[in-house]
C-alpha positions as CSV (number, residue, x, y, z in Angstrom):
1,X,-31.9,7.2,-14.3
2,X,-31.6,4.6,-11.7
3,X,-34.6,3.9,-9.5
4,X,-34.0,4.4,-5.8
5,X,-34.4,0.4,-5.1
6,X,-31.4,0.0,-8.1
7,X,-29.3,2.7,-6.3
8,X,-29.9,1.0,-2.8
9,X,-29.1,-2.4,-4.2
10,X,-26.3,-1.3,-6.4
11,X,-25.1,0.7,-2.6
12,X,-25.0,-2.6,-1.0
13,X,-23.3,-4.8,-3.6
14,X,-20.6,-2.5,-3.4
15,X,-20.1,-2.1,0.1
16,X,-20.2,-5.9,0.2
17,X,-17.6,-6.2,-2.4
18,X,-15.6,-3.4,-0.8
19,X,-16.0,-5.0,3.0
20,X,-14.9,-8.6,1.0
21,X,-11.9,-6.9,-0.4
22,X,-11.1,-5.2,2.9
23,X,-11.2,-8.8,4.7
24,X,-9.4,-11.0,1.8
25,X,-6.7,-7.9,1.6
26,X,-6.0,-8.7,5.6
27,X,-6.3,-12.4,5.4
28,X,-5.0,-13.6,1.8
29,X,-3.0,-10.7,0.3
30,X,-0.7,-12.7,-2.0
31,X,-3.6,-14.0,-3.7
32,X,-4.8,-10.3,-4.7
33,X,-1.5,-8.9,-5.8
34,X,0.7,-8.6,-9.1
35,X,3.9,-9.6,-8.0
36,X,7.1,-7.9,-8.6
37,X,9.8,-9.2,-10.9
38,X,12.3,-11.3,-9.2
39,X,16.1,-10.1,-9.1
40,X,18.8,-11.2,-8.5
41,X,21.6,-9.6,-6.1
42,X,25.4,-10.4,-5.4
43,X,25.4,-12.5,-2.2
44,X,28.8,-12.5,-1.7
45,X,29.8,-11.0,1.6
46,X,32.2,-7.8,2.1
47,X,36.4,-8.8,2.4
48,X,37.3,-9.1,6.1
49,X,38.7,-5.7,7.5
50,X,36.7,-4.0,4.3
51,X,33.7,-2.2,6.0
52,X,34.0,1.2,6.0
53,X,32.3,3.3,8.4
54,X,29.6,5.8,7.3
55,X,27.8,8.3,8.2
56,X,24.9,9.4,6.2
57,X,23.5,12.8,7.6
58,X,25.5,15.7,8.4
59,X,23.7,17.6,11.0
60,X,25.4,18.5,13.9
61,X,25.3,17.6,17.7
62,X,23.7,20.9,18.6
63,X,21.5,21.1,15.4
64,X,20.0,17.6,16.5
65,X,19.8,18.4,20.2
66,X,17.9,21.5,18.9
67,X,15.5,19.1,17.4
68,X,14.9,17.0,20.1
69,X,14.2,19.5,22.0
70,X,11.8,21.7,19.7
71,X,9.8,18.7,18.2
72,X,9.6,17.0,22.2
73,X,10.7,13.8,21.2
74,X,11.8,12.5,24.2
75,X,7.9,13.0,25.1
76,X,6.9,11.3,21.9
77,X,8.7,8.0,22.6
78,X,8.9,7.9,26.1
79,X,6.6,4.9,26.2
80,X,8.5,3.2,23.6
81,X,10.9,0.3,24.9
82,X,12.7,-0.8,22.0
83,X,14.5,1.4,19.2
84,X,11.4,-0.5,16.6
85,X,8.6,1.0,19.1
86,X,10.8,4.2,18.7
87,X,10.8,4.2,14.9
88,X,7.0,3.3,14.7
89,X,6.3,6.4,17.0
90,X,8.2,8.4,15.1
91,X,7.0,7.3,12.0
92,X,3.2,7.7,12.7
93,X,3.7,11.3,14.0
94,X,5.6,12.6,11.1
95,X,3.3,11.1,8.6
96,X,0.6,12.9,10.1
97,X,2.0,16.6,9.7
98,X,1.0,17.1,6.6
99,X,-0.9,16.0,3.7
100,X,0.9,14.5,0.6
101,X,1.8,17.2,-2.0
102,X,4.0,15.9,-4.6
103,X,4.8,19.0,-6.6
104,X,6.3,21.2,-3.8
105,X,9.8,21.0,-2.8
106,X,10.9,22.6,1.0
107,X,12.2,25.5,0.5
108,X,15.1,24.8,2.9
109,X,15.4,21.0,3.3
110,X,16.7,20.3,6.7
111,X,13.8,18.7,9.5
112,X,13.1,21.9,11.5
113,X,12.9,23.9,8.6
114,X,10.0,21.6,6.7
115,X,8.3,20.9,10.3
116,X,8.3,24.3,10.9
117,X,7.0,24.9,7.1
118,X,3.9,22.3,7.7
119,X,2.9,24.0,11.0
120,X,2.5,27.1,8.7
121,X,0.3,25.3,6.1
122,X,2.3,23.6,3.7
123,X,2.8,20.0,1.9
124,X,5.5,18.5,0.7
125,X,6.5,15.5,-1.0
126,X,8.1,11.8,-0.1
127,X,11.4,13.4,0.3
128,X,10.3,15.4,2.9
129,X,9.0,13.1,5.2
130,X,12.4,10.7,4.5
131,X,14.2,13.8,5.7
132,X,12.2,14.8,8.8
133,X,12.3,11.0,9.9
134,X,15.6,10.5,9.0
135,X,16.4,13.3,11.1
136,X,14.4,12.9,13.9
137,X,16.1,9.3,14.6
138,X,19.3,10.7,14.2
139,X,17.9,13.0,17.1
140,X,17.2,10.1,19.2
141,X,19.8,7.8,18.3
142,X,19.2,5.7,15.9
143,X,21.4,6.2,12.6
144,X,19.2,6.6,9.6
145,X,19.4,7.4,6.2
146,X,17.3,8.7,3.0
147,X,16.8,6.3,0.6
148,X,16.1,7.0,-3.0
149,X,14.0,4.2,-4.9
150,X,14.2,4.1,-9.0
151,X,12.1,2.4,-11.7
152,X,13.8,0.4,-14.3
153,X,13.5,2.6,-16.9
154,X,14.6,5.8,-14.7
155,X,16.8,6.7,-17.4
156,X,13.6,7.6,-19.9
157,X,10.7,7.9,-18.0
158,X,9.4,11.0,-18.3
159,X,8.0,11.4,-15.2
160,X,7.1,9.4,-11.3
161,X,10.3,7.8,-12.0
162,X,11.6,7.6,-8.1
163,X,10.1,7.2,-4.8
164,X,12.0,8.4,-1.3
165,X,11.8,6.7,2.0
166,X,14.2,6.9,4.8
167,X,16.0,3.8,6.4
168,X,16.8,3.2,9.8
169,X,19.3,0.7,11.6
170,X,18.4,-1.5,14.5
171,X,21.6,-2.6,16.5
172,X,19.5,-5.0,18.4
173,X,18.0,-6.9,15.1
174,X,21.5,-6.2,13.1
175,X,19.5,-4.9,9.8
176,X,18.0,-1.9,8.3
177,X,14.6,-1.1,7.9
178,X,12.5,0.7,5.5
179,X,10.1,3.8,6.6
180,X,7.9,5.1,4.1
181,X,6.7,8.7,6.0
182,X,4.6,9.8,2.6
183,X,2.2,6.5,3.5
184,X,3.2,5.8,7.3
185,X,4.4,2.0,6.3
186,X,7.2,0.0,7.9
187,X,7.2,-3.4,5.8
188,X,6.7,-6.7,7.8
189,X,7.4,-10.2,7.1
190,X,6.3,-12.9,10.0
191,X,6.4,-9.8,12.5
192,X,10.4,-8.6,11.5
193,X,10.6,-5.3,9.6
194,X,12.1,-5.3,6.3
195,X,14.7,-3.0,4.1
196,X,13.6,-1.9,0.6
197,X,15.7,-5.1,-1.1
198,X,14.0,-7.5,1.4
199,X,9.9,-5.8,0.4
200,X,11.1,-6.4,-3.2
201,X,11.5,-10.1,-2.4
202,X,8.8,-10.7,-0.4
203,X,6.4,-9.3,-3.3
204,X,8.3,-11.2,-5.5
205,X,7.2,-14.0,-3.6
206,X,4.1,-13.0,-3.5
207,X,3.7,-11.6,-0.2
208,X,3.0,-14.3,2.1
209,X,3.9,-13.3,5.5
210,X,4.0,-9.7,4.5
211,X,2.4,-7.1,6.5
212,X,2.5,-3.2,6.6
213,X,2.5,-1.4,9.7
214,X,0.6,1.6,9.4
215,X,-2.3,0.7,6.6
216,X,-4.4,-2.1,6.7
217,X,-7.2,-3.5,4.3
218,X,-7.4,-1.9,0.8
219,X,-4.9,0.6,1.5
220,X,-2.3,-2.1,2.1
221,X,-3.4,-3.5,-1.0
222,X,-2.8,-0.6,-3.2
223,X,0.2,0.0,-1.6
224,X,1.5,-3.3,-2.5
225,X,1.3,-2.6,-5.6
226,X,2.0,1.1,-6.0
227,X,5.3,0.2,-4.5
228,X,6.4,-2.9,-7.1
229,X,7.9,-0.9,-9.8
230,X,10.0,1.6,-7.6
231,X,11.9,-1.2,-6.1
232,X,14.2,-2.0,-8.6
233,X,17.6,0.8,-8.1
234,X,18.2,1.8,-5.0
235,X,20.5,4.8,-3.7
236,X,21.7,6.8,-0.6
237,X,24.2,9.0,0.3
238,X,26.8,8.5,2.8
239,X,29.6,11.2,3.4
240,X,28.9,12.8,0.4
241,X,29.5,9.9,-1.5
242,X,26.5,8.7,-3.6
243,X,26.2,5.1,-3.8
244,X,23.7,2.6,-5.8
245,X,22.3,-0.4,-6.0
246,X,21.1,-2.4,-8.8
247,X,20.3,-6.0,-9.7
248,X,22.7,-8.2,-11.4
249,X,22.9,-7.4,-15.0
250,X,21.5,-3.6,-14.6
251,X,22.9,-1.4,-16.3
252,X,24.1,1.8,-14.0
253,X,21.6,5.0,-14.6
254,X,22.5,7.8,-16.1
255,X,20.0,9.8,-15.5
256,X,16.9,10.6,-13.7
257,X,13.8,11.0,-15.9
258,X,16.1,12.0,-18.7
259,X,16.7,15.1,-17.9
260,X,19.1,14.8,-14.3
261,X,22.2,13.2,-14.7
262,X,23.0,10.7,-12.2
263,X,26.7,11.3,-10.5
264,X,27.0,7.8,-8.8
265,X,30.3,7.5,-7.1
266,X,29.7,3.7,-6.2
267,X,27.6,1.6,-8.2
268,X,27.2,-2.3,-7.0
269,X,25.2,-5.3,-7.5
270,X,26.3,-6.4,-3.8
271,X,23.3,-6.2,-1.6
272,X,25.5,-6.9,1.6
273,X,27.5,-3.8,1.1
274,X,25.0,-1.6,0.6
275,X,23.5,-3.0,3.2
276,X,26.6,-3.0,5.9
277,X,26.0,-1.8,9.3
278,X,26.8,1.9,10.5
279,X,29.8,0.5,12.1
């Protein structure tokens, strides 16, 4: 048994440690982190006159003016100026419904239906929040899409194979951006917010200039590296069409967790494809 002056001693070493952590986490994060394996992309852009216009959620005009107007988000980002400040707003609330649960599936999948599920009680998984944000910009106008990251090994892992976010597009910045709901994070680098491909190569850099809206401190640090291994495969669906990306020299996936097959319709190395605008 320790003695109360051990205890009190052993207290305050470790709420010094934890308060150091906190601060270095903030200040020096790249030299507290594993960082992720660098990969390598196709660069080369799309052929002229080659974009093809998607679309990646299939909700109607009524069924999204139906969720504006039940989830008030006109009131939620009326203070926002930019379609970022709109994202952020969105992002925060939604990843405050409900608490993390990642064994139950919604029972029906669409945004009203889980919101309406988490007012009642329950919790749902990464996929929900992706959907409900995804959703909810859609609502307000900003196209968005779910976004389904894979480990390497997806194929035989047997299980925490995959992570889902949602992604959204900013006309104003030209890009996409990642929103992870289940933690409340939009990726940084040097104050402009990142897709999943660009996080992956900031931590393979070692995170310098990386910042994540939404945690700070040691959260942000075990974020950082929760998030290494899921960014290596990366897929979507756009029209019904499933498409994937994977780093030069991956082999296309199978299957999810051995178990799932994986129908991919388009399978790439090309970052800039999968990454083309709505339009």
């Amino acid at each position: 048994m320790l003695n109360a002056r051990t205890r009190r001693d052993l207290l305050i070493w470790l709420l010094a440690v934890a308060v150091l952590l906190s601060w270095a986490g903030i200040r020096y994060p790249h030299m507290l982190l594993a960082r992720a394996p660098s990969l390598t992309f196709d660069e080369t852009d799309p052929a002229p006159n080659t974009a093809t216009p998607r679309f990646w959620l299939n909700y109607t005009r009524e069924y999204l003016a139906e969720l504006r107007a039940e989830l008030g988000l006109d009131a939620l980002v009326r203070d926002s100026a930019t379609d970022y400040e709109r994202v952020r707003a969105v992002t925060a609330w939604v990843s405050g419904l409900w608490r993390h649960s990642g064994s139950n599936a919604a029972a029906e999948s669409d945004p009203l239906s889980i919101v309406r599920a988490a007012a009642g009680g329950e919790r749902f998984r990464c996929v929900e929040y992706a959907v409900v944000i995804a959703g909810c910009l859609e609502a307000l106008g900003i196209q968005a899409r779910v976004l389904g990251l894979k480990t390497r090994d997806v194929d035989t892992r047997a299980s925490g194979a995959g992570h889902v976010v949602a992604e959204a597009y900013l006309r104003d910045l030209g890009k996409w951006i990642m929103i992870d709901g289940q933690w409340g994070v939009i990726p940084e680098r040097d104050g402009t917010p990142l897709n999943a491909v660009e996080l992956q190569r900031a931590l393979a850099a070692g995170g310098r200039g990386l910042t994540l809206t939404g945690v700070s401190g040691l959260a942000a640090l075990t974020y950082r590296r929760w998030i290494i291994p899921y960014l290596y495969y990366f897929d979507t669906q756009a029209e019904g069409e499933h498409i994937m990306l994977g780093p030069v020299g991956a082999p296309e996936p199978r299957a999810f967790q051995g178990k799932h097959p994986l129908k991919v319709d388009m399978y790439t190395h090309a970052v800039k494809v999968f990454y083309e605008g709505p339009e």
